[in-house]
TIMARVO-165047 format. One line per 4 residues: number of its first residue (from 1); their letters; for each residue z, y, x of C-alpha. Coordinates in nm, 4 decimals, always signed. Last residue first. Example, Ala and Ser with C-alpha at 12.3 -4.5 7.8 and 13.67 -1.06 7.14 Angstrom:
2 = SA = +0.7140:-0.1060:+1.3670; +0.7800:-0.4500:+1.2300
This chain:
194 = XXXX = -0.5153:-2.6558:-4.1901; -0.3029:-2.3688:-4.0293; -0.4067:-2.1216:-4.2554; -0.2343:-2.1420:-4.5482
190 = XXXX = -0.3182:-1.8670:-4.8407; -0.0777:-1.6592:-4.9779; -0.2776:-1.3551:-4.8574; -0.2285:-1.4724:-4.5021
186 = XXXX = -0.0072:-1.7489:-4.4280; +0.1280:-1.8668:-4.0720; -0.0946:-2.0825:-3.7893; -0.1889:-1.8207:-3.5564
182 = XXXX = -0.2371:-1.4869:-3.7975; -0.5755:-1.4532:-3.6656; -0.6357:-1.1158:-3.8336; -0.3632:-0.9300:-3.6928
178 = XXXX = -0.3385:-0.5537:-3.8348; +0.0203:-0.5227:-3.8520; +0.0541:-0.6428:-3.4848; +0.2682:-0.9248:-3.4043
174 = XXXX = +0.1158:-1.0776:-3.0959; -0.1177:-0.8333:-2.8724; -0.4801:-0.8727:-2.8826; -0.7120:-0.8650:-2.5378
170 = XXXX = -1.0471:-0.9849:-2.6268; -1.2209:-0.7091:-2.8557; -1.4865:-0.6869:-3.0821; -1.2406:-0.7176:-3.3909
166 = XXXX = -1.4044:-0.9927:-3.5871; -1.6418:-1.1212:-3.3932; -1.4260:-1.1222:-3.0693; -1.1109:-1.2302:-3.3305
162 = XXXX = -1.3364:-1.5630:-3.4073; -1.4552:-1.6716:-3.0808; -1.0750:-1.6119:-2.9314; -0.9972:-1.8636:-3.2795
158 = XXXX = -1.2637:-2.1049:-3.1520; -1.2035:-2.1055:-2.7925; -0.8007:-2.1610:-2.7877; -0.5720:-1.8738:-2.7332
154 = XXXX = -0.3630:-1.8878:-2.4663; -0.1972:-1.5789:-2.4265; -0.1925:-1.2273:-2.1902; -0.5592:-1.3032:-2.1702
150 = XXXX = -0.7019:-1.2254:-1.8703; -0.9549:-0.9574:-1.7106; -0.6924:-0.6506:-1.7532; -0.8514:-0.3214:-1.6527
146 = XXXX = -0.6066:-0.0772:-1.4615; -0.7960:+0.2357:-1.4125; -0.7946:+0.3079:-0.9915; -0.5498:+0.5917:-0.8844
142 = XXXX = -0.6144:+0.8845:-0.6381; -0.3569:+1.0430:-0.4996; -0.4268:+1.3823:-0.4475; -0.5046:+1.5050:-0.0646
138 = XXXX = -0.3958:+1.7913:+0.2064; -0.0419:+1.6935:+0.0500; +0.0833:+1.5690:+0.4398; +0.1805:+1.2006:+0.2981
134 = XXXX = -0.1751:+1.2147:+0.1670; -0.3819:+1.3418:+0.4323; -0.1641:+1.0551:+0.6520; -0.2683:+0.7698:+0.4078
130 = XXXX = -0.6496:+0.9093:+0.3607; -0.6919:+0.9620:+0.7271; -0.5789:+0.5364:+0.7469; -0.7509:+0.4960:+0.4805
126 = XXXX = -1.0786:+0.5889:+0.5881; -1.0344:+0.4230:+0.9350; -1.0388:+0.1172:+0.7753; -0.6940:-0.1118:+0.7414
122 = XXXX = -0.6707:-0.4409:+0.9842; -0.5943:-0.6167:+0.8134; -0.5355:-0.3642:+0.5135; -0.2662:-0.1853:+0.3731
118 = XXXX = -0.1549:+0.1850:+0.4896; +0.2417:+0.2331:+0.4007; +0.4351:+0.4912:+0.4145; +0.8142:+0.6333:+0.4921
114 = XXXX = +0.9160:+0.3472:+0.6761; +1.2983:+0.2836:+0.7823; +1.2976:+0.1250:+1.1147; +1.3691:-0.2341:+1.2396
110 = XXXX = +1.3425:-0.4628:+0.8602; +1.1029:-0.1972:+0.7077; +0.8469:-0.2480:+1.0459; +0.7111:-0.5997:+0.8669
106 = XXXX = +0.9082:-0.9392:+0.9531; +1.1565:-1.0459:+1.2230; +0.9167:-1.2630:+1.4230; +0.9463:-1.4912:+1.6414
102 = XXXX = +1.0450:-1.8167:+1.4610; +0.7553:-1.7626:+1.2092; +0.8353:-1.6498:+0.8105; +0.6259:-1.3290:+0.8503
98 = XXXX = +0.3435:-1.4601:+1.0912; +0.0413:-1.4025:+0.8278; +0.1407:-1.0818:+0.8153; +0.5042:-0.9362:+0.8585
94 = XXXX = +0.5287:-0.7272:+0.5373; +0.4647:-0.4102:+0.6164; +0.3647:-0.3990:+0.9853; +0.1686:-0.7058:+0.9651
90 = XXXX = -0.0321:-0.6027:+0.6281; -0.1277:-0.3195:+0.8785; -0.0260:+0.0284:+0.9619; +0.3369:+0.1261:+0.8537
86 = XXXX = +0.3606:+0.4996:+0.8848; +0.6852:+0.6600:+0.9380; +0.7541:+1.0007:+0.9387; +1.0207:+1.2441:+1.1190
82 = XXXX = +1.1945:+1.5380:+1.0563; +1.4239:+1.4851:+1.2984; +1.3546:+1.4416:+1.6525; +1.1437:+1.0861:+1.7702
78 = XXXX = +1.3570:+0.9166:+1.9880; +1.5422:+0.7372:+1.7245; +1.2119:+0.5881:+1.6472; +1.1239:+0.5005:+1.9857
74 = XXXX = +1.4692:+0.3197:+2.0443; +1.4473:+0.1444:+1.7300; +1.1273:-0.0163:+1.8363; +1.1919:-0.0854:+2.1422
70 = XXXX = +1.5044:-0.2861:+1.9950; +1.2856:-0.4973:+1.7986; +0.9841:-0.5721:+2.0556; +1.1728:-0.9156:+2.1629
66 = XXXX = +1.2287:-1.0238:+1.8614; +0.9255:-0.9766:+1.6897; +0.8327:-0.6902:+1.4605; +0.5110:-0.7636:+1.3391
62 = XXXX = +0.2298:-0.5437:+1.3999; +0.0963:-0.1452:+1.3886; +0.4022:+0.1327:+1.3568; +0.2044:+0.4772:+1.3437
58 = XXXX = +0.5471:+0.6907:+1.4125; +0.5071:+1.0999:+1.3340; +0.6127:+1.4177:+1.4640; +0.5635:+1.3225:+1.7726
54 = XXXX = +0.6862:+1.5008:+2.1662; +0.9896:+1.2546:+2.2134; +0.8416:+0.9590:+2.1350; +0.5982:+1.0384:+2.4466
50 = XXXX = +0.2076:+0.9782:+2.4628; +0.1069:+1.2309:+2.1985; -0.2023:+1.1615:+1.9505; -0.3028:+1.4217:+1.7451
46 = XXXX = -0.3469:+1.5047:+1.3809; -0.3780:+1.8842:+1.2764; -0.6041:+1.7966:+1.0192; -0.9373:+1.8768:+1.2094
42 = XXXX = -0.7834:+1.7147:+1.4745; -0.9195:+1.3910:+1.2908; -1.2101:+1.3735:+1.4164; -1.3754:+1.0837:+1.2769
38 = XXXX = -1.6524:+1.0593:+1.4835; -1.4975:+1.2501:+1.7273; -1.2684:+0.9389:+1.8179; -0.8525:+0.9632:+1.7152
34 = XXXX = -0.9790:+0.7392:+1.4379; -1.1031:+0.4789:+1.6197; -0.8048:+0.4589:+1.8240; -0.6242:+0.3568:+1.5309
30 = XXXX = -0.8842:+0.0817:+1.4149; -0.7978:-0.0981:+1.7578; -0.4659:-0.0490:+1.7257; -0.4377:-0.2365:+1.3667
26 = XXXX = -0.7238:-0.5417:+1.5057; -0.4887:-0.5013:+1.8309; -0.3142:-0.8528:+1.7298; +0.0291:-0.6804:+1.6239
22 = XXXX = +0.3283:-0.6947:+1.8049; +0.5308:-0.4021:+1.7894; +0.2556:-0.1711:+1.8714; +0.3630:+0.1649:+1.8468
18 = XXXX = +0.1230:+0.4931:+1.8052; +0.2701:+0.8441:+1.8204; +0.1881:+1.1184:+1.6038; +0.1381:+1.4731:+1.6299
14 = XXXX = +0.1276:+1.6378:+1.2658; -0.0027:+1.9834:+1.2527; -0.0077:+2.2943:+1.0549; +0.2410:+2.2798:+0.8020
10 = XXXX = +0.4216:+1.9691:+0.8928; +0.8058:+2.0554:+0.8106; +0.6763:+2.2640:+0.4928; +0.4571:+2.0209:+0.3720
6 = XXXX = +0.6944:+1.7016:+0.4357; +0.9707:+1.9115:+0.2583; +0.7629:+1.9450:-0.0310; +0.6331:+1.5649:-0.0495
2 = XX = +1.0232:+1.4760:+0.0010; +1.0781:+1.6661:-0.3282
């Protein structure tokens, strides 16, 4: 639903404007990279706009700290309704490295409410298109297999030996029909354990 009303608010171009709460200009720095006409992102409809008032969007880059907090809310309420929120950074999601410091009152979900977020530190320039093309439905999402590399168990090396020969596989789940190991019970009326 909020992906339809995103493509019919932003149909033909999303003009952003870039906030740096606090962050250590590795976020910004990738930013302004992608505004260049190597990536050229006006392709998309994406612009940079110097006034609050003027964006469609918010790229929030850094940790809130305390002293950038109420800028922060006073850019986003000056941005007119519909509005996004893009959280650039591990800083501006979660706070960083600096999110339990004195200073700093974590990632841009504590000030503002965030629509997305771009990971990284500092994120490419490839995902930062990729975030916006996808909050703007020009892209799918694209999601990675998940492939398990431990064992949900410990099994020790002689009876994980065994089921790989047996079964060719690693990953077994407890109490299934078809469990060969049986882990210390009776099979056929025979004891294993010994």
């Amino acid at each position: 639903m909020l992906k339809k009303l995103f493509q019919r608010a932003f149909r033909r171009s999303l003009w952003v404007y870039h906030c740096n709460s606090g962050a250590c200009n590795g976020c910004d720095i990738e930013i302004l990279n992608v505004l260049t006409p190597y990536y050229d992102v006006e392709r998309f409809g994406l612009r940079l706009v110097g006034s609050p008032r003027h964006a469609d969007a918010i790229l929030l880059s850094g940790a809130v700290t305390r002293p950038t907090l109420p800028l922060v809310k006073k850019v986003y309420q000056a941005v007119p309704a519909p509005k996004l929120v893009f959280a650039v950074g591990s800083c501006a999601i979660g706070g960083g490295c600096w999110y339990d410091t004195y200073n700093v009152t974590g990632g841009g979900e504590k000030a503002i409410p965030v629509n997305y977020f771009i990971p990284g530190c500092p994120p490419r320039p490839e995902a930062i298109i990729y975030g916006v093309a996808l909050a703007l439905g020009l892209v799918d999402k694209k999601v990675a297999p998940v492939e398990l590399k431990q064992m949900e168990f410990p099994v020790d090396m002689y009876r994980w030996q065994r089921l790989l020969e047996t079964n060719n596989v690693i990953y077994k789940l407890l109490g299934e029909e078809d469990d060969r190991l049986n882990f210390g019970g009776k099979r056929d009326g025979q004891d294993t354990a010994g």
